[in-house]
Structures are given as structure tokens and as C-alpha cells.
N, C-alpha and C positions, 0 to 999 in steps of 0.2 A: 148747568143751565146752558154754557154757548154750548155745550158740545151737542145737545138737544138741538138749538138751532142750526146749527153746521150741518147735520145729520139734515137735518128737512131741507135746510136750504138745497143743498146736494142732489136731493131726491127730487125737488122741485126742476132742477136745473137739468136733470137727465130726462125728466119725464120731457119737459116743453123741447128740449134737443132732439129728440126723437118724433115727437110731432113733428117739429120743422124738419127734420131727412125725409120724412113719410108722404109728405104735403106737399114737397116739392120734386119728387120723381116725374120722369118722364114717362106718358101713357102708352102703352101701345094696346093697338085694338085685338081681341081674339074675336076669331071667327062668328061663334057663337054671339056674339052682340055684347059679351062683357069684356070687358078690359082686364090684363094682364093687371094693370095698375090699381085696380079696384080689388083684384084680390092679393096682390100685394102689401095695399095699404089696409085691409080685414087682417091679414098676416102678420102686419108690421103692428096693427093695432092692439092685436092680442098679444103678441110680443111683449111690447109696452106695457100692459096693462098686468100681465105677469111680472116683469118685470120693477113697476114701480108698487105692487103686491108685497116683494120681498124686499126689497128695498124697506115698506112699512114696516115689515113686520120687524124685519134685524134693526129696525130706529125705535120700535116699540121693546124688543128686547131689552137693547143698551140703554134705553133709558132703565125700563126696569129694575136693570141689575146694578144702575146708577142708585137708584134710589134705596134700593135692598143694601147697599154698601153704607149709604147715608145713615137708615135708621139702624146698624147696626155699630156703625162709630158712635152715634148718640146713644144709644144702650150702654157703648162703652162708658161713655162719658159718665153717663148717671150710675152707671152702677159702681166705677170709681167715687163718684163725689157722697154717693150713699155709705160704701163703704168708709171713706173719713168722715162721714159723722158720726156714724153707727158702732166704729170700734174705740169702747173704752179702755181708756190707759187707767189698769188696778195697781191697787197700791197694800201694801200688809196692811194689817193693824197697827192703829197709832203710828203712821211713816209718812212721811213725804217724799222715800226715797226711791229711786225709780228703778226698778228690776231689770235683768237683761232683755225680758220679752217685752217689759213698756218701751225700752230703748228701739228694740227692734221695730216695735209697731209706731211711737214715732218716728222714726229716719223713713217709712212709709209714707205719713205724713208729710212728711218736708219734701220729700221725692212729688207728692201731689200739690201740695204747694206751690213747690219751684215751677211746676210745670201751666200754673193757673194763679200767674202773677197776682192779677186783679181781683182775686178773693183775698179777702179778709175773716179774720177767724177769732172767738169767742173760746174761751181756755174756762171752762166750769170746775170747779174744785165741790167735791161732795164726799160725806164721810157718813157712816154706820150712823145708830141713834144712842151709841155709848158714848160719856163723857157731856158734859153740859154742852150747852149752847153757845155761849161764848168761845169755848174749847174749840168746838167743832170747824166753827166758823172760822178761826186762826188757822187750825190744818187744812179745812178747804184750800183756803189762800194758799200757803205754804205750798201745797199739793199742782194749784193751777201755775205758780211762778216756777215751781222746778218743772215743767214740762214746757214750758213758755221759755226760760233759760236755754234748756236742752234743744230748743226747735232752733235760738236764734243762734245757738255754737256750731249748728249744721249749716245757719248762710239765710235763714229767715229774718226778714227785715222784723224790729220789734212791733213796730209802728202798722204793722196789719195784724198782729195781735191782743186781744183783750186780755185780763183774767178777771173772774167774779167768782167769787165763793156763796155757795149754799148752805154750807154747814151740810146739817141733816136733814133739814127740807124739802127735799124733794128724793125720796129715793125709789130706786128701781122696782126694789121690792122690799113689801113692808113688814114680812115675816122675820121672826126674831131665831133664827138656825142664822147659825156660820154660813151658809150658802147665801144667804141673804145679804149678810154682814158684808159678804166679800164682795157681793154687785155693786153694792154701795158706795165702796170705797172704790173713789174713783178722779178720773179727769175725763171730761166729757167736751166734744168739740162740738161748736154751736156758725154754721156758716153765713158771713154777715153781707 
């Protein structure tokens, strides 16, 4: 934004400079009844007026390309924060134990985290629709503390993370195939 106004001011300050050298020339008469200085200052005017022409236009540019820079860091931004919600840390059947690709995709996590202090973050524990209710709901748990663990042994403060266990309540997908089973099983990040 100053550098928008820096840019105009500039363009401001060249244009009125240039009237003032133009305005104050000394006249001389041509023969003909017009003045050297009248076409001169026709000369000097169109000059000018090319002049602070491009001036506009390279300040219309730069901002432009200010702003195309802007809405592309914010694209960044959101499609990072999308992707830590979006990617689920899976877990086997009946485990709460975190595989080397859950590890990987939280130290991702924590890497987003660290870099976005002031978020705070919701640790979902969710599991298949096997095994009771009561069950399930203990391995949620189980499932949200060991990803919640693993974030705060990378240097995340605890105190910006939650855990809540679902059980089986809410799952991805409610088809009863393995594929199914395995959406399910999950830790799901909810951002607060």
C-alpha cells in the first residue's frame, strides 16, 4: 500500500515539475504572429502528458502485480491450512499406534503449526463401527493422545491442543468393505 502511494506521489511531483519549467520559459516572438514559446510549451505539454501516461501506467502495473503476488500468498496460505485439516493421520485396526507415514504427515503438521503460532487445534480420535461403543470410544481417545503426544515431542505447546474422541460416530464413510473400515480409522484435525 505505501509503495502505491510513493509511486503516485512521484508521478504527482513530476507531472506539477514539469508544468512549472514549461510555464516559466521565456517567450520569444516568431514572425509569423506565434510564439516560439507557445509551441514550445504545445511540445512540452504533450511531452508531459506522455509522459505522466506511463508513469500511470508502470504504477498501474506494479500495483497489479502487487496484488497478483498478494492473492497468491493467500492461496498459499489457505491451501496449507486446508491441507492440515484435510489430511487424516490412519491408524491399523484395533491400534493406537502411529505408523511411519502418520509420523511423516504429522511433523508436517507441527512444521504448520510452528509456523502459525496462534492457531490452536482439535485432535478427533475416530475408529470403524467394529467393537462396542464403549470400546471404540476409549481407542478414539487413545488414538487422539498418541498424535497429540507425538506433535508436543516435536516442540508444540500442549496447551493449543485439544483431543475428543468420537468412537464411531461420525465416520467418513459408512460402507462396511475394508476400504471403508480404513477411512475410519483415524485422527482428524479440527482448527479452533
Amino acid at each position: 500500500m505505501n509503495r502505491k502511494l510513493w509511486i503516485n506521489l512521484m508521478v504527482a511531483l513530476l507531472v506539477a515539475g514539469l508544468f512549472m519549467t514549461v510555464s516559466c520559459a521565456k517567450k520569444t516572438v516568431v514572425s509569423d504572429g506565434t510564439t516560439i514559446q507557445d509551441q514550445a510549451t504545445v511540445e512540452a505539454q504533450a511531452k508531459a502528458n506522455a509522459l505522466a501516461e506511463q508513469e500511470r501506467i508502470k504504477a498501474q502495473e506494479l500495483q497489479d502485480q502487487v496484488a497478483k503476488e498478494e492473492a497468491l500468498k493467500e492461496a498459499k496460505i489457505l491451501a496449507a491450512k486446508n491441507r492440515f485439516s484435510n489430511q487424516n493421520i490412519h491408524f491399523d485396526f484395533d491400534s493406537a499406534q502411529l505408523s511411519s507415514m502418520a509420523k511423516l504427515l504429522i511433523k508436517e503438521k507441527a512444521e504448520w503449526l510452528g509456523t502459525n503460532s496462534g492457531v490452536a487445534a482439535v485432535i478427533e480420535g475416530h475408529c470403524d463401527d467394529r467393537g462396542t461403543t464403549d470400546y471404540n470410544i476409549a481407542l478414539g481417545e487413545r488414538r487422539a493422545i498418541a498424535v497429540k503426544n507425538y506433535l508436543v515431542n516435536l516442540g508444540i505447546s500442549g496447551s493449543r491442543l485439544t483431543t475428543v474422541s468420537f468412537g464411531e460416530e461420525k465416520p467418513l464413510d459408512s460402507g462396511a468393505t475394508e476400504e471403508a473400515y480404513r477411512k475410519n480409522r483415524r485422527a482428524q484435525f479440527v482448527i479452533r
